[in-house]
N, C-alpha and C positions, 0 to 999 in steps of 0.2 A: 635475823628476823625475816619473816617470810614476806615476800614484795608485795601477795596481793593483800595483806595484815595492812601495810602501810599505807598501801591508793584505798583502802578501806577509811583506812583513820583521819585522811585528810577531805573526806569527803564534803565536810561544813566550808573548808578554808577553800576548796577549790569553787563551792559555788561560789562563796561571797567575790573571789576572786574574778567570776566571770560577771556577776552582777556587777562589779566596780568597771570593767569593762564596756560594758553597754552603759554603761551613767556618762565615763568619756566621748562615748558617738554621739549619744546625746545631746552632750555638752555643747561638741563642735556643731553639729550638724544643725542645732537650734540657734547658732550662731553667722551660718553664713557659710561655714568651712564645706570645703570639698574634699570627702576621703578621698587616697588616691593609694594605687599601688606603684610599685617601683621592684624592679628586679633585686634578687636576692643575689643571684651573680653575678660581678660585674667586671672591667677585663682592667682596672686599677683603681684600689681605694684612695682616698686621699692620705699622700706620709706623714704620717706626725710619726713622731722620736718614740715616741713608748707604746703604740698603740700596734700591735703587731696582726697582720689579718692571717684568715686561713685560708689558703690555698685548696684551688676547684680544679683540676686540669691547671692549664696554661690561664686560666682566669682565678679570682677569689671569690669568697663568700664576705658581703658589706661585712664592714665593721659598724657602718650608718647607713642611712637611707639618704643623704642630708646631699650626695653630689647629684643625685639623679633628680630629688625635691628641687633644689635649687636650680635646675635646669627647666621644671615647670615655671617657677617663677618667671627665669627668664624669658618663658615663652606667652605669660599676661597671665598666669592663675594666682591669685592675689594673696588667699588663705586658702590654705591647706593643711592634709594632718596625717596621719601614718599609723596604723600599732602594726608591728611588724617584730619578725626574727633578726637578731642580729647577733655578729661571732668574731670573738675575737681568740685571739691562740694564747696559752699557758695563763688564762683568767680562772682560775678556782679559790675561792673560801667560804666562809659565812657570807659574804653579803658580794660574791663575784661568780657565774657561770661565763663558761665560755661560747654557748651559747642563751641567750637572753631576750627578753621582750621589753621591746622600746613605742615608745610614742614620739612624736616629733610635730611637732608642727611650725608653719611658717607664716608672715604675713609681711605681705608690702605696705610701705608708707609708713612703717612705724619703728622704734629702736628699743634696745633691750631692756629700757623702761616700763614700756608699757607689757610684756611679758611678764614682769613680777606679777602686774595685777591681774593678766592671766590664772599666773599660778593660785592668787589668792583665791578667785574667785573659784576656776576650775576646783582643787583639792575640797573647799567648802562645799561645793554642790556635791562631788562625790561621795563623800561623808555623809550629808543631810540625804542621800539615798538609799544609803547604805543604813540607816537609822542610829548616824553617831552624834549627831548634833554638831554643837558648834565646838566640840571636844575631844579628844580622843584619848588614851593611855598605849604607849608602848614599852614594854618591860620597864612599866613600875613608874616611867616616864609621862610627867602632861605635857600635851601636844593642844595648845589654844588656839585654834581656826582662826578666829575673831580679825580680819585687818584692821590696820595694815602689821605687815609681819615687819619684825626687825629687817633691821639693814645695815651693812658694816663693811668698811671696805678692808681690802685685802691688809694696807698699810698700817689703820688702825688693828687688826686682829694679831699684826703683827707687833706691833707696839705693845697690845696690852697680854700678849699671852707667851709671846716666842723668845722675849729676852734677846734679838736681835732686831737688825732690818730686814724689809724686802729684798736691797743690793745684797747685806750680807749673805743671806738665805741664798741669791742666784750665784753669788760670788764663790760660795762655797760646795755650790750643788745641791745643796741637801733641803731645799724651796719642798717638795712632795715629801719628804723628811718631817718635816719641820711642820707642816700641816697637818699633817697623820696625829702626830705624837704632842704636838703642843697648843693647835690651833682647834680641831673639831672637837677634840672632849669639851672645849668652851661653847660650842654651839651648842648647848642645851639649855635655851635660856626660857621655857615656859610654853613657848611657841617658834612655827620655821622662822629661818635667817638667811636670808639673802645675802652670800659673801660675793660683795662687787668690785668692779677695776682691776682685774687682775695685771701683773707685767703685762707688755705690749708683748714681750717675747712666748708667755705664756696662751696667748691667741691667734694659732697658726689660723683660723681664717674667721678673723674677727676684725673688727673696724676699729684703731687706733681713734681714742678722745681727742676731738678738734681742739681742746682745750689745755690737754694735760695729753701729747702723742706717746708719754711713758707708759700709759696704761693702757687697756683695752675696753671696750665697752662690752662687757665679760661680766657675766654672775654664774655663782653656783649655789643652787637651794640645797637647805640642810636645816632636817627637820629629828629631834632629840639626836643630835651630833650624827645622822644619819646623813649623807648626799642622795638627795634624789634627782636634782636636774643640773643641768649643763647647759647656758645660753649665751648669746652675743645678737648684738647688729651685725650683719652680714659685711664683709669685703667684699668690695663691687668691683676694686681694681685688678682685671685679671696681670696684669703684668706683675706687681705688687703681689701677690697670689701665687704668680710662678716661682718667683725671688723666694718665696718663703718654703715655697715645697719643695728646690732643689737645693736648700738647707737643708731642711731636716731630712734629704736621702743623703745628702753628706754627714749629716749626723749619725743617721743607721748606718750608715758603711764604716765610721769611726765607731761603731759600737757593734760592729759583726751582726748590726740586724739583718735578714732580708731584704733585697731591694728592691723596689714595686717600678712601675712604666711609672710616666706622669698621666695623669685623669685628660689627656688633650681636649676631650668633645667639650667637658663641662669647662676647661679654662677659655672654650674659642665661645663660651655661651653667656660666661661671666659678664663681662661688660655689658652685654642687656639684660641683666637684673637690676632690677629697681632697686631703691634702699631700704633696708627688709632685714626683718629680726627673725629669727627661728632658735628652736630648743628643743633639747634631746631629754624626755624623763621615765626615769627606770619604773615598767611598770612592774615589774618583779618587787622590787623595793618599796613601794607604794602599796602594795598589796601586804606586805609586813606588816606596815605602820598599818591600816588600816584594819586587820585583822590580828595583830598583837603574837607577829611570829617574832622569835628570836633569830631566824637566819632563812638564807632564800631557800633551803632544801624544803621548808615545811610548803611555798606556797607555791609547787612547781610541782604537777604528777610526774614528773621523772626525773631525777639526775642523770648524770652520765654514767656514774656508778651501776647505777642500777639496770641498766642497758644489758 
């Protein structure tokens, strides 16, 4: 098919697309939030076990924006917010680019609580600008704005969908397994679902529950069995922070990943972060839901492919 046939045909989905965009600046900016930029290239991501970056020279391209953000925080910027490029290496399918557009935003004084009702509120605005009401459809699926959105913790979703436990799931490996194929086809309950408390081990920099330290203070939004965000209260404890990140390069070395420097500036920065929630949301994926695509190639003028 001829490429300029196709930036032809997506011409409706890419405004809406950019109209959904400016409803976010809005959002934040009528809120208090400070856009902020952050370098794309940075000289170490932070390691998590599966999350592989791509290589710039002797530096990488973010996989997040979210060590350089947190390093405003710690320097007094209290809310803040991001749409930005980010890349990660061998991410392709329907609903994965390896390079992608993310949102982020962060805020002092508060914990991954109050983030849901970000989300509620943000996703509703954007829709009521985009002329969807308090409803939406994606492939064939109702998507009910209306808060507040379900909520479900990891334990329960696993009780009632997985036919195992959370231990057995990490016991056995197969915890991202087991989510894929038993867990998110249930997330399509009418309207988003906040799946909360993930393992403690599942939130390399996330803040362990004062109350329950097995879990994290961890959610991930999922809207028609879709994920769109990724959030926690922040780890403030850089030492704690260090322990966890030269885990998981002991992990990628046991797994022949790549292996990255540690992030030094932002762990010597950590400790004067205040206690602060932040969250990563796919705007590629958000732009589906809202404009009723089947997969992110439709709401992106270009693949890789097509290069």
């Amino acid at each position: 098919m001829d490429e300029d046939w196709k930036l032809t045909g997506k011409a409706d989905v890419l405004r809406l697309r950019a109209e959904m965009i400016q409803s976010i600046r809005r959002f934040f900016l009528d809120r208090g939030f400070l856009e902020c930029e952050t370098p794309l290239r940075i000289p170490a991501p932070a390691p998590e076990t599966h999350i592989d970056a791509v290589a710039s020279g002797e530096w990488f391209l973010q996989t997040s924006p979210e060590l350089c953000m947190k390093r405003l925080l710690a320097a007094g910027y209290p809310k803040i917010f991001q749409i930005c490029k980010c890349f990660r290496a061998a991410e392709r399918g329907a609903f994965h680019l390896p390079e992608f557009t993310m949102l982020e935003w962060y805020r002092a004084g508060v914990d991954y609580r109050t983030l849901m009702e970000d989300c509620e509120d943000l996703i509703a605005h954007v829709a009521g600008d985009l002329g969807r009401g308090c409803e939406v459809s994606w492939q064939g699926k109702r998507i009910a704005l209306l808060p507040p959105w379900e909520r479900i913790t990891v334990r329960e979703a696993f009780a009632r969908y997985a036919g195992m436990s959370v231990e057995e799931a990490l016991r056995r490996d197969c915890f991202d397994e087991t989510m894929v194929s038993d867990i998110e086809p249930h997330l399509d309950t009418g309207q988003p679902v906040f799946l909360y408390e993930y393992p403690a081990e599942l939130g390399a920099l996330a803040q362990a529950n004062a109350e329950n330290p097995a879990v994290a203070e961890r959610f991930e939004l999922y809207a028609a069995g879709l994920e769109l965000a990724n959030a926690f209260s922040e780890l403030t404890d850089a030492a704690e922070q260090r322990r966890r990140f030269e885990k998981a390069l002991r992990d990628r070395h046991l797994g022949n990943c790549p292996a990255y420097p540690l992030p030094e500036r932002f762990l010597a920065d950590l400790s004067r972060m205040p206690p602060s929630a932040g969250i990563a949301l796919g705007i590629d994926r958000l732009a589906m839901i809202l404009t009723d695509q089947a997969t992110i190639d439709a709401v992106v003028a270009f693949t890789p492919e097509s290069l």
